[in-house]
N, C-alpha and C positions, 0 to 999 in steps of 0.2 A: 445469454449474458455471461460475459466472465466470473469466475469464483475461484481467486488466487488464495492458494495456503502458503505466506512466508513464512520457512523454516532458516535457520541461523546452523549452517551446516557444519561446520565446526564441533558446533557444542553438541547438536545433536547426535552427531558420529561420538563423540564422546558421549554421550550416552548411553549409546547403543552398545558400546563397547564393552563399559562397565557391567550392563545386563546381560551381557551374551558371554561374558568372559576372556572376549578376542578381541583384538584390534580390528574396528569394523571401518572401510571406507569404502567410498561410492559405488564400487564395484562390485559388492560382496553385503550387502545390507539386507537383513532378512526378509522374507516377502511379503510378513503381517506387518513389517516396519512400512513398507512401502504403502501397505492396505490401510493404514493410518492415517501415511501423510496425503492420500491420494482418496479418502473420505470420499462416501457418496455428498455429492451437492456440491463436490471440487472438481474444476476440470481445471483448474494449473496450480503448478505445483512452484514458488519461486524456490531456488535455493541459493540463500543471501548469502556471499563472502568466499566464493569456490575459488578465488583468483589467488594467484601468487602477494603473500603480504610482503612488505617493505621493510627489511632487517635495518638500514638507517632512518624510518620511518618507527619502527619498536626502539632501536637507541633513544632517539628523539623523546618518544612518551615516557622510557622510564627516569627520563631526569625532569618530568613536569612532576612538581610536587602537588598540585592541585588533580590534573589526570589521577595520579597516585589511590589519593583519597575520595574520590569516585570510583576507583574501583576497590578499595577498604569499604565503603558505605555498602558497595552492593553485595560482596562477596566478604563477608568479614575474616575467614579464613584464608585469604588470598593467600598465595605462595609466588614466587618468579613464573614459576610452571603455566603459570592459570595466561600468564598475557603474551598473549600471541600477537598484539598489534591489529590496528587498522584492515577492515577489509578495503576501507574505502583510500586507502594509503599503497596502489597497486604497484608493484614492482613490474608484473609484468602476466598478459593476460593470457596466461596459459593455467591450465589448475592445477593447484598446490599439489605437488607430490605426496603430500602428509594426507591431502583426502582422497587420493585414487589416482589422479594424475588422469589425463583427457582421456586413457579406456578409462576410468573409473566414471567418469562422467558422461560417454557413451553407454557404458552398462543404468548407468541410474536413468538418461532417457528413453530406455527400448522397457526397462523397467514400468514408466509411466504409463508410456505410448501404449502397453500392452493394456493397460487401465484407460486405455482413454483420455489421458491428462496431458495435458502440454507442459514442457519449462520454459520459467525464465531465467536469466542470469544480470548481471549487474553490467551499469557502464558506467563510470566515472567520464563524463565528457569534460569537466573544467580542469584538471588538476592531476597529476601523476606525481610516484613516489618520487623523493630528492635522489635514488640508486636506479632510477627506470632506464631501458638504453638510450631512450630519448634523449636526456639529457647529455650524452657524447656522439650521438649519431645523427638525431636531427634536432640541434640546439635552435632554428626556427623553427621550429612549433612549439616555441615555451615565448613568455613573456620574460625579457632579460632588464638587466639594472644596470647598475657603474660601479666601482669602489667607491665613490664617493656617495651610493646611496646603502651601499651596505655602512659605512662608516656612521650615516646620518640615523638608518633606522634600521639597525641588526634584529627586530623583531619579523622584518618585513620582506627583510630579503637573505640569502644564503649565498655562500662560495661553494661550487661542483667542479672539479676538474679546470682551474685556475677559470672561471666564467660566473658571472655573476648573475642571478635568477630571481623574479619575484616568488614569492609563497604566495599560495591559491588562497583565496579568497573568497568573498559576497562584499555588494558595497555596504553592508550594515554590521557588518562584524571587524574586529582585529583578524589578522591572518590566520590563518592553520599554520601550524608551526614545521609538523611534519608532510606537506607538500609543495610543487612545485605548482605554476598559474600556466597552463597552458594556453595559447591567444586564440580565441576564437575570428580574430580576422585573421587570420595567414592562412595563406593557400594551402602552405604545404601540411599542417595542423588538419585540416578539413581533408585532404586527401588521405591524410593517415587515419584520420576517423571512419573514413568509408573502408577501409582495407581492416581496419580491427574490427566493425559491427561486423563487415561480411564473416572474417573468422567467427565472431562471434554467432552470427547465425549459420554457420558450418555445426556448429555444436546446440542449439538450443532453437525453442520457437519464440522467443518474446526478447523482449532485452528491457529491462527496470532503468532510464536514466536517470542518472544522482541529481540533483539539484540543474534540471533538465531547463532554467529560465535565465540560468547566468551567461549562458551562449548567445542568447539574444541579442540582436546590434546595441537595439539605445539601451538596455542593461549595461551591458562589457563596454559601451563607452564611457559609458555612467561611471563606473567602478576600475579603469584603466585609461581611458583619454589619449595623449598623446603614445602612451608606453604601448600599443597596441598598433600605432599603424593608420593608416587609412581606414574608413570604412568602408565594407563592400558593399556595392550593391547589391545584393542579394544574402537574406538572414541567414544565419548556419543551418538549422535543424531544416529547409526548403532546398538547400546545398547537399544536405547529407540521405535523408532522410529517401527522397526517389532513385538516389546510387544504389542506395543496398537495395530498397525492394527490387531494384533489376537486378539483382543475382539471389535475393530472398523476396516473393514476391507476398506470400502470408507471414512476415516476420512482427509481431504482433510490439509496436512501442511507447511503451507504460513514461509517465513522465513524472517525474517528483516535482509538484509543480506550487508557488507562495505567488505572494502578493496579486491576488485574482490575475493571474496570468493565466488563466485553464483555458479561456475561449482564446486567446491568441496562438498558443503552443499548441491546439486543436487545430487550426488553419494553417499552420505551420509544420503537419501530417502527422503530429501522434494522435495514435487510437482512443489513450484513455489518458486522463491528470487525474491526479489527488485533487480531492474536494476537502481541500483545511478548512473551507468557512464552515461545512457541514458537519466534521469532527466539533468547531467550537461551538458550535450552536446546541450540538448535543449534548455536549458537556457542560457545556458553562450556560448557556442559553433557555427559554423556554418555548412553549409550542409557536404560539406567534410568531417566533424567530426563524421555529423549523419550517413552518408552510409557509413563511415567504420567498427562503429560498428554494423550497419545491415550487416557486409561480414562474422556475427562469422555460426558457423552451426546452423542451423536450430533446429536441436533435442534441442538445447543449448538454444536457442532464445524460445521457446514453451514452456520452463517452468519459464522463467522471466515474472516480472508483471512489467508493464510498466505506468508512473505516471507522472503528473505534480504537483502535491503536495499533502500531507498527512502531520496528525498533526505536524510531525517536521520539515515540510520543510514551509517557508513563504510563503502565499496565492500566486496562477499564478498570479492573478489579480492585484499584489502590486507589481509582478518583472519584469512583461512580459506587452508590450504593447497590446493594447486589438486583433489589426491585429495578430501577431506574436503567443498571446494567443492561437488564432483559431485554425493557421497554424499547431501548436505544438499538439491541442487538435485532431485536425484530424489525425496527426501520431501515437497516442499515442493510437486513436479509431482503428485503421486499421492493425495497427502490430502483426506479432505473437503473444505468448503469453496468460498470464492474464495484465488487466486493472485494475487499481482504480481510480476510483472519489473520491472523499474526498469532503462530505455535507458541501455545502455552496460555492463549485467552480462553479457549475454551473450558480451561480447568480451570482456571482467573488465579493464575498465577500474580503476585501482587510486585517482586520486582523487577524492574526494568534494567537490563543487564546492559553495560556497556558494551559496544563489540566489540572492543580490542581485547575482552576477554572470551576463553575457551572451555572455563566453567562456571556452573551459573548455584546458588545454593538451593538445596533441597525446601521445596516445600508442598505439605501436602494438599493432594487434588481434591476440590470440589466434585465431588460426584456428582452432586443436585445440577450444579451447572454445565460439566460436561454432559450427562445425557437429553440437557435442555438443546443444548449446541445442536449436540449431533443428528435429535426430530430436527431442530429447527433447519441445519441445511438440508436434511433429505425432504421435508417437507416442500419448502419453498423451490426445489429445483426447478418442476414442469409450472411453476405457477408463471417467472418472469418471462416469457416465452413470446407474450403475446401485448397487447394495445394497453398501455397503463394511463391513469387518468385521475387528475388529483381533484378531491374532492371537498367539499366545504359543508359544516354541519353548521345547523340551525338552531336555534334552543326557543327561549321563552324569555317577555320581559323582567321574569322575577325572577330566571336563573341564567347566569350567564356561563357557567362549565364549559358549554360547547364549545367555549372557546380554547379550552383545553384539548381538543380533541384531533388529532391527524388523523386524516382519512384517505386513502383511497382504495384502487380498482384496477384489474387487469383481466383483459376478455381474451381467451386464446380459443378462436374457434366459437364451440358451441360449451365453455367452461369458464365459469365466471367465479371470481377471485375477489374477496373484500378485505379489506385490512384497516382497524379504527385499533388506535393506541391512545389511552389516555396518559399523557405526557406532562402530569402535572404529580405534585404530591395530595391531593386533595378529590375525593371521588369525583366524579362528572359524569353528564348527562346530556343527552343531545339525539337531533334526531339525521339518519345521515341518507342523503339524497343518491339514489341509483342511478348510473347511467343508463340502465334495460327495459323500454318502455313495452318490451313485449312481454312483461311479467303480468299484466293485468292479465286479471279472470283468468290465473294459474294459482296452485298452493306451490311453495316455494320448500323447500328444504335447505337447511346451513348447516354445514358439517363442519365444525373443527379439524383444523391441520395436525394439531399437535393433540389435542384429548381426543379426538375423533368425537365429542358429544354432537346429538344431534337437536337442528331446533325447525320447528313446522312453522312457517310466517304466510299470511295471507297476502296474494302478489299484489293485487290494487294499494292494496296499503301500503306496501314496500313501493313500487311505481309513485302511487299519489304525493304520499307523506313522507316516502324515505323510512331505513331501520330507525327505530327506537333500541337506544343505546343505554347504560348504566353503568357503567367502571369505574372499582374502587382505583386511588390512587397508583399509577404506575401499570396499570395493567391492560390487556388489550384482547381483541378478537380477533382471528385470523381463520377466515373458514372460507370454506366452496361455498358455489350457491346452485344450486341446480332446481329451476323448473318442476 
């Protein structure tokens, strides 16, 4: 199973810099820096923002007085220095010479690959910087306007080189101010996307796409209509997507995926989507909520990546009480799928940095939390390996907790794996049903993952009746089971 570490490369080379006392970029990054980001219970490594930014794209942001004050709120010391601008505002997809330039970012993958980690890198599929060469070399592969609609709606659209351009969008927002809307029906757009992922997988094994569901036909007709052209027969990401693997054939395509678009954009040949309904459910939601959408199929669940926060979602640490944090961190460690951490959750760092910034303010690390993390990915590594199976606990008519209680199971081999969370604020109790009917007339042993405590259970009764359970508020069990 995947277990992606988003690091924010920018900031972290600046960091690294500040402790090491040099200028550190991609090239040149210490080897315990690397044995950090490449943690046991990580095999990829993303590094978000490696791409050339957008100097008309940072003009752009520093005259939005609201951007402004977003990045005062996060960085209250801000300086000019600190905003580096958009990664996702790309000028152009080669790496920024300020973090290594492409040897730098061959030195950081031989770096991984020594460690056994894979990288990702970003793709912005909808939208390119207003300075990209696109815009003067191949003006059909952008969505274009008239004067008369910059006249009409200057929020919407922009003049490049006497030519007039829509700004990228979603059909549920106002525009982005600092890019341009590249068409997802034009041929020559799609031919340029298969020649920039193949670069892109010249340099990396995975590729993150930004808002991976706007390319979609009846989306972009949705949200451009006539301004796009004909539709084609045949959907972008089904266009794109088997070109490269014929020149990268394990190139591994992560997808930033909303509006329950995950099973479509799964059919449509990426590997894994974000699972937003599972983030909200965690968050905002309660148990009920979480095991009904553990009731979807399985094939289904195996290619979602499952999260409690990444750059656009606010720190766990700032929304989630630090119990409930765990609770959610161990469902999120144990679930089918892929996983992402997102650098800096592990210490629960509390703000959510904007990325058009390049420093982030000091705060200090939770030690109780990170060395929680760090069992907890080593722990759960060899657990997801194998056959997982969700399960359902029972109670009594005069207690109902059990319904508080997520449950399941993973059989790898001849090694059997339980996981019950109680996911409520209120203790709970329940009894929870094994999938292993050849535990009868055995004594059973359960070993904690994380304390290593150990517990003797008689197998008929675990077979017949299922564990009897007991968990205060927010807390859970995660052990072997061994015969």
């Amino acid at each position: 199973m995947t277990v992606v570490h988003e690091i924010n490369t920018l900031v972290w080379l600046g960091e690294l810099s500040v402790r090491h006392g040099r200028r550190v970029t991609l090239g040149d990054v210490p080897g315990e820096a690397w044995d950090e980001a490449a943690r046991p219970g990580v095999d990829t490594v993303w590094l978000m923002g490696v791409w050339e930014r957008s100097p008309a794209g940072l003009g752009i942001a520093l005259r939005d007085e609201k951007l402004l004050a977003s990045f005062r709120e996060a960085l209250p010391d801000l300086t000019r220095a600190d905003i580096a601008g958009s990664p996702y505002c790309v000028r152009d997809y080669v790496v920024d010479p300020e973090l290594g330039g492409p040897e730098g970012l061959a030195a950081a993958r031989a770096e991984l690959a020594a460690r056994g980690v894979r990288l990702i890198l970003d793709y912005v599929p909808n939208h390119v910087a207003p300075d990209h060469p696109w815009l003067a070399e191949r003006p059909g592969c952008l969505v274009r306007g008239t004067p008369d609609d910059l006249a009409r709606a200057p929020e919407a659209y922009l003049e490049a080189g006497g030519q007039v351009y829509a700004r990228g969008r979603d059909p549920y927002f106002a525009p982005w101010p600092d890019v341009v809307q590249l068409n997802a029906f034009s041929e020559e757009l799609r031919a340029a996307a298969v020649d920039t992922l193949v670069a892109i997988g010249d340099q990396a094994d995975g590729v993150r796409c930004d808002m991976a569901m706007l390319l979609m036909n009846d989306v972009f007709a949705k949200t451009w209509g006539d301004r796009a052209g004909p539709v084609p027969a045949e959907d972008f990401w089904p266009y794109v997507i088997p070109r490269v693997r014929a020149r990268h054939p394990g190139l591994l395509f992560v997808a930033e995926a909303y509006w329950d678009l995950e099973w479509p954009l799964q059919q449509q040949g990426f590997d894994h989507c974000y699972d937003k309904r599972l983030y909200d459910r965690l968050v905002h939601e309660d148990a009920g909520s979480v095991r009904a959408h553990l009731g979807a199929d399985l094939a289904y669940q195996r290619r979602l990546v499952r999260f409690l926060e990444n750059h656009d979602e606010p720190r766990a640490a700032a929304v989630l009480p630090v119990e409930r944090e765990r609770a959610a961190a161990v469902a999120v460690a144990t679930l089918p799928g892929a996983t992402l951490w997102h650098e800096g959750q592990f210490e629960g760092r509390r703000v959510r940095l904007p990325v058009f910034l390049s420093r982030r303010p000091q705060e200090p690390a939770d030690e109780s939390l990170l060395d929680f993390h760090g069992r907890l990915l080593a722990a759960v590594a060899p657990v997801r390996d194998g056959d997982w199976q969700l399960l359902t606990c029972t109670g009594w008519p005069d207690n109902d907790t059990h319904r508080d209680l997520l449950a399941w199971s993973w059989t790898t081999g001849r090694d059997r794996y339980l996981v019950v969370i109680n996911y409520s604020g209120r203790p709970a109790q329940g009894r929870v049903p094994l999938p292993w009917p050849d535990l009868r007339g055995r004594s059973c042993e359960l070993t904690g993952l994380l304390d290593e405590g150990t517990y003797d259970r008689d197998g008929d009764e675990l077979a017949d009746q299922g564990l009897f359970v007991a968990l205060d508020a927010w807390h859970w069990h995660l052990v072997s089971l061994r015969p």
